[in-house]
NUVO-821795 format. One record per atom (N, C-alpha, C, CB): x negated, y negated, z. Coordinates in steps of 0.02 Angstrom, whole numbers, plus 50000, padded with zeros to 5 digits. Glycine has a CB too. Layout:
XYZ...
END
This chain:
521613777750908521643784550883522313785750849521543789650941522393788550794523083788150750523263793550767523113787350671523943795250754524323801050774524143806750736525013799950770523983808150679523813814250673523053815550702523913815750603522583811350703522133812850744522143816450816521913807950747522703811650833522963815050915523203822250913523673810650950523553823850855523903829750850523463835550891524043831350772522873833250824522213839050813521873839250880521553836650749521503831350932521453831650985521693835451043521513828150988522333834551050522643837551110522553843851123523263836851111522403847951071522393856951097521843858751107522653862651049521453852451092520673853951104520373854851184520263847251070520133861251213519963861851286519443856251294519673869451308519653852651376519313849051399518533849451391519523849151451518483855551414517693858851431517393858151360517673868251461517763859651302517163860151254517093851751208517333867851193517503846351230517393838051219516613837851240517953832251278516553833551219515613829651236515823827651314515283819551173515293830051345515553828951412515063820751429515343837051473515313821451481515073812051513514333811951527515483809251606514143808751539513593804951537513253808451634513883794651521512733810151651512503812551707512833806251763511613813651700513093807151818513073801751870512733796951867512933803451921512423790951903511983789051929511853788651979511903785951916511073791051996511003791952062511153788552130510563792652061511523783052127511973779752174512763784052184512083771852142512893787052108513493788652130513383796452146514063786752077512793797352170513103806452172513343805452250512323814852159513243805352293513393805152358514273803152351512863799352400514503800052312515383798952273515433803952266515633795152202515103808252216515403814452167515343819352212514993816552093515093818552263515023825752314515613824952358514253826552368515753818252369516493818052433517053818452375516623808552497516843817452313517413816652271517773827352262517013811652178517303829052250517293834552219517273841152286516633833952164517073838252340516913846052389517553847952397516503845652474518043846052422518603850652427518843853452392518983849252442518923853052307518693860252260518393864552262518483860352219517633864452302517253866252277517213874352337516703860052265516903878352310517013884952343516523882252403516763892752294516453886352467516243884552524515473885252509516543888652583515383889552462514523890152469514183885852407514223899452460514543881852376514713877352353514733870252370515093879052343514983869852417515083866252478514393863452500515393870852534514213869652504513293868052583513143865452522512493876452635512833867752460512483864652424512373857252408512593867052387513133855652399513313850952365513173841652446514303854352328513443846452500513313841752549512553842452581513853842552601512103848852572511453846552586511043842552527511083852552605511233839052468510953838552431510993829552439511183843052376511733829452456511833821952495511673819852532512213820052513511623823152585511293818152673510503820452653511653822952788510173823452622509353825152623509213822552575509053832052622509123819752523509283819252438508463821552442509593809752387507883816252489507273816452471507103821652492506913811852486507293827752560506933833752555507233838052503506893837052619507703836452470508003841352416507633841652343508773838952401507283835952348507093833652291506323837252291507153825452287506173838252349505513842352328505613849652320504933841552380506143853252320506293858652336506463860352262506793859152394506143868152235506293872252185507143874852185505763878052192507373877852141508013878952136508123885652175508253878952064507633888352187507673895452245507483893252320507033902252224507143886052344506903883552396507783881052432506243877152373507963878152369508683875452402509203881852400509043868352351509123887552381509613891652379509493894752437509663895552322508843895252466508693898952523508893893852582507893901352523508853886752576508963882252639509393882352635508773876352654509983883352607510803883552603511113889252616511073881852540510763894252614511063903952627511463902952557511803906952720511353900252491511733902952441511283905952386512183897852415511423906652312511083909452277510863905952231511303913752261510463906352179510113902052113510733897552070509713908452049511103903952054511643903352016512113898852062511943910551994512123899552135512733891452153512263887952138513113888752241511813885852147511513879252154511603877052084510743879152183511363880252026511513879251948512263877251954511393886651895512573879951958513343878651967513513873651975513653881152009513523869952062513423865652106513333861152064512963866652154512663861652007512203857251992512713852851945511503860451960512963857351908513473856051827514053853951849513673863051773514513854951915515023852951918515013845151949515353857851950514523843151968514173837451997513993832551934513483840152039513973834751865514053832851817513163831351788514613827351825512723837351808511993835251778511963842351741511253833451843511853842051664511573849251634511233853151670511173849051581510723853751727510483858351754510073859551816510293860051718509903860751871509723859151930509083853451908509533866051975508713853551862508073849051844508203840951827507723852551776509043841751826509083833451800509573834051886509663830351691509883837451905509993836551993509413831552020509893845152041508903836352049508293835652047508053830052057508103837552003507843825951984507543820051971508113813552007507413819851883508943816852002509283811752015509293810952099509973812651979509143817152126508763816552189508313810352217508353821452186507993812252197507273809452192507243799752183506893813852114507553797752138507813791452126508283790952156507933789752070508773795852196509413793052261508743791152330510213802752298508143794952348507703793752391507463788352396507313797052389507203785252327506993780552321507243772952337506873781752277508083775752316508493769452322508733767152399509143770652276508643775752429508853773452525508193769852527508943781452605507513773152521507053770552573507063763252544506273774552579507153759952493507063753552474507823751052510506923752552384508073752652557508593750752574509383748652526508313746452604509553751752483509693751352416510333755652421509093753852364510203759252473510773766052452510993766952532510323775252410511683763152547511923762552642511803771252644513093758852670511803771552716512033780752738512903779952743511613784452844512803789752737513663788952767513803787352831514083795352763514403785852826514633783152889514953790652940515293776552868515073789653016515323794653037516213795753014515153793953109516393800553020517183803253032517543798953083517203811353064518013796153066518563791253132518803794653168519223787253114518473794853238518773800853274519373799653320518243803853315519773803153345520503800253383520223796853440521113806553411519623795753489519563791853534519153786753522519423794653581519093785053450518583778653426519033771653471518593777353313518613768853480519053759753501519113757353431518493752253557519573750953438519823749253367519123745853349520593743853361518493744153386518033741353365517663746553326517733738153414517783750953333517383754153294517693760253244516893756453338518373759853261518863759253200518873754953125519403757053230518903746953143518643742653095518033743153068518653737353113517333743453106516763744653079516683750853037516343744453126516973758153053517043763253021517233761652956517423767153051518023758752950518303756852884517903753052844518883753552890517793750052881517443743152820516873746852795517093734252860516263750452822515763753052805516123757552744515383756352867516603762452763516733765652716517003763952650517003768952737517503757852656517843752852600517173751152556518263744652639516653748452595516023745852559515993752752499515223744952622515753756952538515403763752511515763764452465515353770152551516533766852461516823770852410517033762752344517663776452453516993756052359516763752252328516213751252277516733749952360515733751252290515053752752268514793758452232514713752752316515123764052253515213771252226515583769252168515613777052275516323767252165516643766752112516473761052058517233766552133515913757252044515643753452043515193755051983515483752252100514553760252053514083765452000514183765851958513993770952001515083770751957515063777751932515743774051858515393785852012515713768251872516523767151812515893764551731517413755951854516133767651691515853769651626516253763051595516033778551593515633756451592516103751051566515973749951503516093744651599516023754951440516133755951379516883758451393515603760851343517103762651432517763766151416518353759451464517763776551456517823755351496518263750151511518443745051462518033747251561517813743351429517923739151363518643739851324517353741351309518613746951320518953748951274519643747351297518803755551258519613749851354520283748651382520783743151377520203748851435520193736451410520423732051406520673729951337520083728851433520173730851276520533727951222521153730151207520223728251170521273736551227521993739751211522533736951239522053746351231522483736351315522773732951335522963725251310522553733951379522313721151303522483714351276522963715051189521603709851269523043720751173523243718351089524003722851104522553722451002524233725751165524743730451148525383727451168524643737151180525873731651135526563726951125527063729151186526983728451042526623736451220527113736651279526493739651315527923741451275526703738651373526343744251429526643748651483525923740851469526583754351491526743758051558526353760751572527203761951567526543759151662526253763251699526253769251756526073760451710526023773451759526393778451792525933782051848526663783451739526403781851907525923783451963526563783652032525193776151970526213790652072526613793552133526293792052202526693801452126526743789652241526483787052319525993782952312526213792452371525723782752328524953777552350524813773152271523993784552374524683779352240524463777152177525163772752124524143784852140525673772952151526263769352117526113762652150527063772552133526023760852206525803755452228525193750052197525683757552281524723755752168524273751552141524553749752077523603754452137525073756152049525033753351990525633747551973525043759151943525933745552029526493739852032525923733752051527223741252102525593736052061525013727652080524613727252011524223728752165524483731351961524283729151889524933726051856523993735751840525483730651883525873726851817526213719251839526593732351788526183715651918526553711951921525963706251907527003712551980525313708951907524653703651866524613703751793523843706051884524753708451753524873709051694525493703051665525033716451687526043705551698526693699651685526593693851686527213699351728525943691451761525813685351763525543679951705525443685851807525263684951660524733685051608525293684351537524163693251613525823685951539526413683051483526363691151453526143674751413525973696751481526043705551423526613708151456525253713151430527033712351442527613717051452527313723351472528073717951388527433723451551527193729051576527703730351626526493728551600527703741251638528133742751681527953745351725528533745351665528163746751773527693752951821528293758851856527163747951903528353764351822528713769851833528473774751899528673773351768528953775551942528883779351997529193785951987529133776052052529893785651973530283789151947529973791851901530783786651933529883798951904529363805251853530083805751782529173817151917530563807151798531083807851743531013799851702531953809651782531353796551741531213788251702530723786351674531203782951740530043790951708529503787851670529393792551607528813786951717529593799451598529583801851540530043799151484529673807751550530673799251513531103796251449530903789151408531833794951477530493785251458530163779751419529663780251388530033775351446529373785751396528663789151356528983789551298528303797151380529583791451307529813796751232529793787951172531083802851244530043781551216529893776351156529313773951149530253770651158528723776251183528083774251171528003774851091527563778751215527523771651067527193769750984526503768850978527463762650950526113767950946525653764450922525603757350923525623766150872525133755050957525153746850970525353749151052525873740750913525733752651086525733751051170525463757451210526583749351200525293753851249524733757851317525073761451354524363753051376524913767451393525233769351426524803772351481525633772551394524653769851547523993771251616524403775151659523643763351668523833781451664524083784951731523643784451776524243792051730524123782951826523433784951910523633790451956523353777651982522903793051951523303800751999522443800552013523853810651945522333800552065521863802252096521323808752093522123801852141521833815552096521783821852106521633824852023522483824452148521833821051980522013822451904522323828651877521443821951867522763829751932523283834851934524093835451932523163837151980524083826851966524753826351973525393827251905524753819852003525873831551910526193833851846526603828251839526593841051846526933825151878527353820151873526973813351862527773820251930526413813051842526243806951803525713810851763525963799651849525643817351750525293819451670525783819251625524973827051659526353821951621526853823751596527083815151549527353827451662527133811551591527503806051551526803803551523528023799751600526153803551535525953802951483525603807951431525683798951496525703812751439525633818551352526103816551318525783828051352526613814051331527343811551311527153802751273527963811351402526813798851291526783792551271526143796651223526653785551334525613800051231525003802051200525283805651137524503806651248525763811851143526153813151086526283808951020526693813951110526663801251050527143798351006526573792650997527983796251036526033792551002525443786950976525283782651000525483783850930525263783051083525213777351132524353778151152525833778651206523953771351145523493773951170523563775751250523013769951152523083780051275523253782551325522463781951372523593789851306522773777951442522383778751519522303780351567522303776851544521743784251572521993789251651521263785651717521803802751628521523784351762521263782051818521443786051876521443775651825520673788751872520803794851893520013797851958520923799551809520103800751998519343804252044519093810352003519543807952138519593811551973519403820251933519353817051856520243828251940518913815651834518943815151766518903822951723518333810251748518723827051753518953834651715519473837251745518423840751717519903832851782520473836651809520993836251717520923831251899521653839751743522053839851705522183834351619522483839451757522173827151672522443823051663521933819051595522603820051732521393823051579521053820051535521233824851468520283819451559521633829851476521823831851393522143827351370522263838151376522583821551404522913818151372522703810351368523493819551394522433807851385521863801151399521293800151348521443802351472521493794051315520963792751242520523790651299521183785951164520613786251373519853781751397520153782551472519673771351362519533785351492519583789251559519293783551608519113797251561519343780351659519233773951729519063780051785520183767751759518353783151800518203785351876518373781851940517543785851883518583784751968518753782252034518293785352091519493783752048518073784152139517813786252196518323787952263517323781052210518093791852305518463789652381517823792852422519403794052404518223790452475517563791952551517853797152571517453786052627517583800652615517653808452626518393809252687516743811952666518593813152682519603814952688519243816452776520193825852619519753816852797519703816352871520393817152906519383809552890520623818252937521153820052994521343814052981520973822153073521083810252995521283801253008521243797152938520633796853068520893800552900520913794852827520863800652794520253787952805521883798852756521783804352694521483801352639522463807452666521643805752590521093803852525521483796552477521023812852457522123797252506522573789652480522233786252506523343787352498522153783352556521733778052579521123776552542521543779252642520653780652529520063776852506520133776952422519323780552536520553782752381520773783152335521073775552305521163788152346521443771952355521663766752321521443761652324522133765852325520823760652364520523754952375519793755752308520303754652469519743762652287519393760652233519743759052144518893766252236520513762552179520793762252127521183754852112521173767952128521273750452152521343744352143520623738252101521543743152218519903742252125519463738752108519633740452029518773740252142519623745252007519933748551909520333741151916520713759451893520903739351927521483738851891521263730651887522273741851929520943728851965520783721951956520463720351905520483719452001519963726551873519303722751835519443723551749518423727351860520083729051744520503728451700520953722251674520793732551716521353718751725521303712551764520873706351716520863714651840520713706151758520263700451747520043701951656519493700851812519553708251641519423709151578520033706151521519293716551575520713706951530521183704551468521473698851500521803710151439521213695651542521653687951565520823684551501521673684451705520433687251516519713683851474519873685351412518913686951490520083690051403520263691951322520873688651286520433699751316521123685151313521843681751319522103675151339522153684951357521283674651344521303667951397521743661851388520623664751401521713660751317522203654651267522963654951297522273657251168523083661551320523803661451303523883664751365524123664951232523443666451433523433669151494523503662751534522823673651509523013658751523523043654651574523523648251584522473652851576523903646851516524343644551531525153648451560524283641251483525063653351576525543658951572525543660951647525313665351517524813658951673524913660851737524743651951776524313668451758524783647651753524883639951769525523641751771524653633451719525973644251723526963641451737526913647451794527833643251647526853652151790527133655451862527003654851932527053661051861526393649251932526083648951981526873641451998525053647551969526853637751962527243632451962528013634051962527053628451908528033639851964528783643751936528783643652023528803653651875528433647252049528433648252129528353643052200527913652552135527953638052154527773633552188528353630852267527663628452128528753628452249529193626652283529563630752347529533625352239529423637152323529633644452373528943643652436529553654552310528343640852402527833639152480527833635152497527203639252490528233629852484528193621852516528373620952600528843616852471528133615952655528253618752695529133615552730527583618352732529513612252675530203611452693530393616852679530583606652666530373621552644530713629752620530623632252681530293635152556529843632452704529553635952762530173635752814528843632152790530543630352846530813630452883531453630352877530623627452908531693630852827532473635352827532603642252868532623637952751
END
């Protein structure tokens, strides 16, 4: 996207862009743990009876479910659109094919809440069920045209940064120290000031990825409207793809998480889908690059070699 194009882009409201593509019915049961804690409480019932029942929901008129929920026509329409389907009738059908996919065994259930007197046996089984889930969810739901894209950007650009707070800075220091491996120039900014002032040398030809989960976070929107400004293509990896963080993002990466809990905040499952993004980002430009990747990650592997040997071991 060229910079005066971007100019004209950026003031353009989110809401009136071509919006995304309906879920798939694997990922709505994602988009409901993704999205309920936005969502107004009567809002809420809708959106979580529509998940644990999918198949009695699916036979139900748009006044049948407003009455089994104590809400009104208009939440459920609502409900329906922020869930990302034009109108309770494509809800509905995506119902109907989520039914299909449990009873063919196709679609796991949710798992329970980790409660403070679980044993660690069923601590581990909890996690893992849920790791699966918000796995598979993020999976569904990642739009791999806007990954394509990504990757090529990535494979042709002359710099990269990346920018991301707590949890999500972590993931994004595990792309860039695989990226380096790969012979590309990549950074990963924690520091919200540091990471703007390096926005300000972003160009055309280098990337610039944010991860924020919430797609709110100001201290990693900010440094990139700032790289998006000066002609950087721009990535947001993100649970809210209509959050904030997409006025400034040419190619948007969905993320999933499993539902927030006393015991598992939303970092936790947030980054375990947000690592599956970065790996498959990953892998996509080591393939795109391969000529000049794989010997790049042969010397570093050999660069290290000697640091695992087991005479080192015993110093």
């Amino acid at each position: 996207m060229s910079s005066s194009v971007k100019e004209t882009f950026k003031d353009v409201p989110v809401e009136t862009r071509p919006a995304p593509a309906p879920p798939v019915p694997a990922a709505l049961a994602a988009k409901v743990r993704t999205l309920a804690p936005t969502m107004t409480r009567s809002m809420q019932r809708v959106a979580e009876t529509v998940a644990s029942d999918p198949a009695g929901c699916a036979a139900l008129t748009v006044t049948g479910l407003a009455e089994r929920t104590g809400t009104s026509e208009a939440t459920v329409v609502r409900t329906s659109r922020l869930l990302g389907y034009p109108g309770y009738r494509d809800l509905r059908l995506a119902l109907a094919a989520l039914a299909a996919q449990q009873a063919a065994g196709g679609a796991p259930a949710v798992t329970a809440d980790i409660a403070v007197d679980d044993s660690l046996v069923d601590v581990v089984a909890k996690l893992a069920q849920e790791e699966q889930q918000c796995l598979a969810d993020t999976a569904a739901a990642l739009d791999v045209t806007q990954l394509e894209a990504a990757v090529a950007a990535l494979a042709g650009a002359r710099r990269i940064d990346v920018y991301g707070i707590g949890a999500s800075n972590l993931v994004g220091q595990d792309l860039v120290q695989k990226l380096l491996r790969i012979g590309l120039i990549a950074h990963a900014h924690a520091d919200p000031h540091l990471a703007v002032t390096n926005a300000v040398q972003m160009r055309t030809g280098d990337v610039a990825i944010a991860i924020t989960h919430s797609g709110r976070t100001t201290d990693v929107i900010e440094p990139l409207r700032v790289a998006f400004d000066h002609g950087a293509t721009t990535i947001a990896i993100t649970g809210r793809p209509d959050g904030d963080i997409a006025s400034y993002a040419d190619h948007i990466l969905t993320t999933s998480t499993a539902r927030e809990s006393e015991l598992r905040p939303a970092a936790m499952s947030s980054r375990t889908s947000q690592l599956l993004v970065v790996d498959c980002l990953f892998i996509g430009v080591a393939q795109r690059t391969y000529e000049t990747a794989a010997p790049a990650l042969s010397a570093s592997y050999e660069a290290l070699a000697h640091r695992h040997s087991p005479r080192n071991n015993q110093r």
